[in-house]
C-alpha positions as CSV (number, residue, x, y, z in Angstrom):
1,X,113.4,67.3,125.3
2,X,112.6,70.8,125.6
3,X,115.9,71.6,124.6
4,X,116.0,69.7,121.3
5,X,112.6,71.4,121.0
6,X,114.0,74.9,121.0
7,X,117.2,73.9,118.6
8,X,114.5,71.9,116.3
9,X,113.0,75.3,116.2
10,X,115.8,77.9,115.8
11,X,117.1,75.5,113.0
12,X,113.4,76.5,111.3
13,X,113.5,79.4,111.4
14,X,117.0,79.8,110.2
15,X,116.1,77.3,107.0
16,X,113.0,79.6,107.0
17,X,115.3,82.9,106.7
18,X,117.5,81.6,104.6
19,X,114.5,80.1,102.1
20,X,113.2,84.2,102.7
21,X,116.7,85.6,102.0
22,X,117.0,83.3,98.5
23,X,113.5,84.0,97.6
24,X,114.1,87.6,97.3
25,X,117.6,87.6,95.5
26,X,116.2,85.0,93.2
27,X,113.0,85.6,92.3
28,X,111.8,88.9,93.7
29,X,114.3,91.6,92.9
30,X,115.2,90.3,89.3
31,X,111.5,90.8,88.8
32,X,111.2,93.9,90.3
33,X,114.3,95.0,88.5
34,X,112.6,94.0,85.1
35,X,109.2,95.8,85.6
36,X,111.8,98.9,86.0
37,X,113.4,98.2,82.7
38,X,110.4,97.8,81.0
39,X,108.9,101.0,82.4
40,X,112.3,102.4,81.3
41,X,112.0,101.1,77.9
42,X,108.3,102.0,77.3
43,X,109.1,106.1,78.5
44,X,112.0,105.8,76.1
45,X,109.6,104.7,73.4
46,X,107.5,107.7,74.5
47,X,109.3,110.0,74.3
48,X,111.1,109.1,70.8
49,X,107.4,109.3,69.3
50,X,106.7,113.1,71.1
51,X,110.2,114.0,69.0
52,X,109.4,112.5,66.0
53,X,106.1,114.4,66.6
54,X,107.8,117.2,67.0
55,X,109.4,116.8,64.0
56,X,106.1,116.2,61.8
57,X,104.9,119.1,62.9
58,X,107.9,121.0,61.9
59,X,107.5,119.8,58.6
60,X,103.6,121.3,58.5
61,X,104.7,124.8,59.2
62,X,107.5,124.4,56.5
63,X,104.9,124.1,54.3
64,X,102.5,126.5,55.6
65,X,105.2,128.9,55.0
66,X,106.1,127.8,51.9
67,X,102.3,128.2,50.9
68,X,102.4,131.9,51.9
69,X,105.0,132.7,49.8
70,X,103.9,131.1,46.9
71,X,100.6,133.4,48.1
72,X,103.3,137.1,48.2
73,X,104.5,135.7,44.7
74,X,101.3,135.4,42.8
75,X,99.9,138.9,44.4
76,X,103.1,140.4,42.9
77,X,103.0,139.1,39.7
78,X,99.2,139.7,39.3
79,X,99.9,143.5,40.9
80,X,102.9,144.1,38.4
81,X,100.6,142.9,35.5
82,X,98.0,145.6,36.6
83,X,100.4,148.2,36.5
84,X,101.9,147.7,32.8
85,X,98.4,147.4,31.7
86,X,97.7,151.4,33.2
87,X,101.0,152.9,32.0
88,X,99.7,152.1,28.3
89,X,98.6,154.7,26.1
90,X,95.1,155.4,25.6
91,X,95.3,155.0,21.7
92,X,96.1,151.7,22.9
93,X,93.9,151.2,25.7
94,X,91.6,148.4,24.1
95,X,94.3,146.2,23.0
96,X,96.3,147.0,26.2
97,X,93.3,146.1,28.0
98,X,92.9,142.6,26.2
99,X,96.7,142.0,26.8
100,X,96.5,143.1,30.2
101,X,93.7,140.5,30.4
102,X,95.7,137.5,29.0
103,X,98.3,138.6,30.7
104,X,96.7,138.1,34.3
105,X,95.4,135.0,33.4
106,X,98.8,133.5,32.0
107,X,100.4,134.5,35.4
108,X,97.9,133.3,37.4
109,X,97.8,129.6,35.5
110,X,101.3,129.4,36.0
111,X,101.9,130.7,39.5
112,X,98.6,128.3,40.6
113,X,100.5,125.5,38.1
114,X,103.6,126.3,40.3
115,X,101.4,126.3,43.5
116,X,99.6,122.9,42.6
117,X,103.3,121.2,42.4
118,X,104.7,122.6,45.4
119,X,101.9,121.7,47.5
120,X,102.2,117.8,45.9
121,X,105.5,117.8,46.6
122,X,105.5,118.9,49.9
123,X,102.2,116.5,50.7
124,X,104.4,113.4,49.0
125,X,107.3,114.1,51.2
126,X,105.5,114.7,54.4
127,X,103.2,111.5,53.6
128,X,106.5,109.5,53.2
129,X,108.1,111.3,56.3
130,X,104.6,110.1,58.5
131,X,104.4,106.8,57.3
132,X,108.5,106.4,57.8
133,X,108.1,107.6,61.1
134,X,105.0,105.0,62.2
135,X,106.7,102.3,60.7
136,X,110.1,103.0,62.8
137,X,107.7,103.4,66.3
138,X,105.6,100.4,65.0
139,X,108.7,98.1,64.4
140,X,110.0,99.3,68.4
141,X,106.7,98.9,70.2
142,X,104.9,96.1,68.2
143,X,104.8,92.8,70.3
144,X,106.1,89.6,69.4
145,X,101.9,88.4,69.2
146,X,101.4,90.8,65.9
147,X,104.0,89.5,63.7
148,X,102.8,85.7,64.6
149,X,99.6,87.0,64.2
150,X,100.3,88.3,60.7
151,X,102.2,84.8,59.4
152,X,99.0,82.8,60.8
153,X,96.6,84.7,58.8
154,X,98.7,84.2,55.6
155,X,98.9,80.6,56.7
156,X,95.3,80.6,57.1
157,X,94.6,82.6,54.0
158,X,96.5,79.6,51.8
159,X,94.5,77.2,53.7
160,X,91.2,79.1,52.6
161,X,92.3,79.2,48.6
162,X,92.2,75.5,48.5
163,X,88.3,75.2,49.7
164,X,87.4,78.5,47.8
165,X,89.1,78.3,44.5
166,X,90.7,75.2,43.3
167,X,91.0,76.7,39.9
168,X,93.6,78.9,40.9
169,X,95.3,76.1,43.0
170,X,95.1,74.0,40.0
171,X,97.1,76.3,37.8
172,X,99.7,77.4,40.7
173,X,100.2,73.3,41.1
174,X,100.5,72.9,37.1
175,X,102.7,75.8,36.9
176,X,105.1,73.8,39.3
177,X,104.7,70.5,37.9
178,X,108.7,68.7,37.0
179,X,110.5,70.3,39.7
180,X,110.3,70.9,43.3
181,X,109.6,74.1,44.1
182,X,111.1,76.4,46.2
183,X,109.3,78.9,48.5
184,X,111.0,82.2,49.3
185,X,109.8,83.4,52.3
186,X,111.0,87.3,53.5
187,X,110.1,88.2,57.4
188,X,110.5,90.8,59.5
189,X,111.9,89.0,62.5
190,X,113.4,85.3,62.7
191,X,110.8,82.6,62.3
192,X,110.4,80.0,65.2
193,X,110.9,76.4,64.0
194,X,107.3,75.9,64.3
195,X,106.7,79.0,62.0
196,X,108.8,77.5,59.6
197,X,107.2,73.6,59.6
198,X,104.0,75.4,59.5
199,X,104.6,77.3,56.6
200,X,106.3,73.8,54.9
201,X,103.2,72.1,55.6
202,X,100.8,74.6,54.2
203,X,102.7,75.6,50.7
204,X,103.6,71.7,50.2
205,X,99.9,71.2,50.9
206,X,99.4,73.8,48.3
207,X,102.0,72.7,45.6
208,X,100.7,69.0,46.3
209,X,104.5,67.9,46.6
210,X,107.5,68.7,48.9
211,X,109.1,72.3,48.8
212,X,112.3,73.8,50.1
213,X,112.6,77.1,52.1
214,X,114.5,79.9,51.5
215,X,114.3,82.1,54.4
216,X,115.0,86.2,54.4
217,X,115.2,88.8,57.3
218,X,113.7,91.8,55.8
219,X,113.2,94.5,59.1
220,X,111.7,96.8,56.4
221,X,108.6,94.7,56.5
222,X,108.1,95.7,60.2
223,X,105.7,92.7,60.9
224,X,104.7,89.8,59.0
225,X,105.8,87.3,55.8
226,X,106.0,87.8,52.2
227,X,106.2,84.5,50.3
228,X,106.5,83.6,46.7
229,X,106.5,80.2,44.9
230,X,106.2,80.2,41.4
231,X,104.4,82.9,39.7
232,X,102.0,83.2,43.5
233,X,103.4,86.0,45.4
234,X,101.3,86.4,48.9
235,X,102.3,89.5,51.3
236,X,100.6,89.7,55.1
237,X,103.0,92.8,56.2
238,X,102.3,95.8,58.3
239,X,104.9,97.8,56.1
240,X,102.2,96.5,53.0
241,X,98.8,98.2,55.2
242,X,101.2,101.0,55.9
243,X,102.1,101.4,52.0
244,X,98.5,101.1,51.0
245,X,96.9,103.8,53.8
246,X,99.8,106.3,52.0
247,X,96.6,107.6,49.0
248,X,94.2,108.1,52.9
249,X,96.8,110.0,54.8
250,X,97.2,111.8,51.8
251,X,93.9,112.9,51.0
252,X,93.5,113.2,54.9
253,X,96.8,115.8,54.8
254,X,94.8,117.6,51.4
255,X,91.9,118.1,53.0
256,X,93.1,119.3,56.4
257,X,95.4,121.9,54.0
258,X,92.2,122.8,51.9
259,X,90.3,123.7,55.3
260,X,93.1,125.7,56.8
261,X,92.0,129.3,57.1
């Protein structure tokens, strides 16, 4: 008995091993190996955004120095000016004087004119560099959750037009009326199947009829749906908030220029 006992036992704590052993190769080290990737993957991300920070603020001292010269050129001009105004002759001094004085002013319009588009330039390619570079980090370290985020609240948004203004869904069903419309829909990333029976539902609801789908893969859009059916165009995009924070970043960029000793 005790025997059997013992063997019952030893076979236990083999099975209990072996269970231990699998445990670990099965469940424990892939996690621990996919923590590592993703720590892997987030420094990665990191470390792209410090170099395209880098890279931004490269562009700023491009322009600072740019600005300076600009700065050398209109002293110049205005101390060349001065000079052929003194090396007149004083029979002439009076009118030399007036055309001194038109003279300064005409080179100082046109080197500020000169100034003033440089400085747009500049701020317009800058703004387009920053908001290029956000979108790229945006469209690497957004999760999954945003974009479905973005496509429920356009969902939700159609949802809203037919309790709030049934004018307007009125005309876009008229407008439809004798064929069956087609929805376009561009997106970021794919669309589950769910996405895409909810977004069925909610423009045939709309259209008060069936609709086909047309489905696009637009990465550009970095997160989010643009639809159109018929003349109704609807956009819930973070490339769209990106587009329309481009006039703030550059009157943020202006200002922080203006206040540069």
């Amino acid at each position: 008995m005790i025997n059997i006992e013992i063997v019952t036992i030893l076979a236990q704590v083999i099975n209990f091993l072996i269970l231990a052993v699998a445990l670990y190769f099965i469940l424990f080290k892939p996690i621990v190996k996919q923590m590592n990737d993703r720590a892997a993957e987030r420094e990665a991300l990191l470390e792209e955004a410090r170099l395209e920070e880098a890279e931004a603020a490269v562009k700023v001292e491009e322009i600072n120095q740019r600005l300076a010269a600009i700065d050398t050129e209109i002293e110049a001009r205005l101390q060349e000016a001065y000079q052929k105004a003194q090396e007149q002759s004083e029979s002439l001094l009076e009118a030399t004087h007036l055309e001194a004085e038109q003279i300064l002013r005409e080179a100082e319009r046109e080197a500020q004119k000169r100034q003033q588009q440089e400085v747009a330039q500049l701020q317009e390619e800058l703004v387009d560099s920053i908001l290029d570079i956000s979108g790229q980090v945006l469209a690497k370290a957004a999760p999954e959750v945003i974009h479905d985020n973005f496509i429920d609240e356009l969902t939700h948004e159609i949802w809203e037009l037919g309790k709030t203004d049934m004018r307007q869904v009125h005309a876009i069903r008229e407008s439809l009326t004798g064929r069956t419309p087609t929805v376009f829909v561009t997106s970021a990333k794919e669309l589950t199947p769910d996405q895409q029976r909810n977004l069925i539902r909610t423009f045939s609801a709309l259209a008060d009829s069936n609709v086909n789908m047309e489905i696009k893969i637009d990465p550009k859009l970095i997160t989010g749906i643009r639809v159109r059916m018929g003349d109704l165009v609807v956009e819930n995009t973070l490339a769209m908030e990106l587009t329309e924070l481009k006039s703030d970043v550059a009157a943020a960029l202006e200002e922080n220029l203006d206040g540069k000793p």
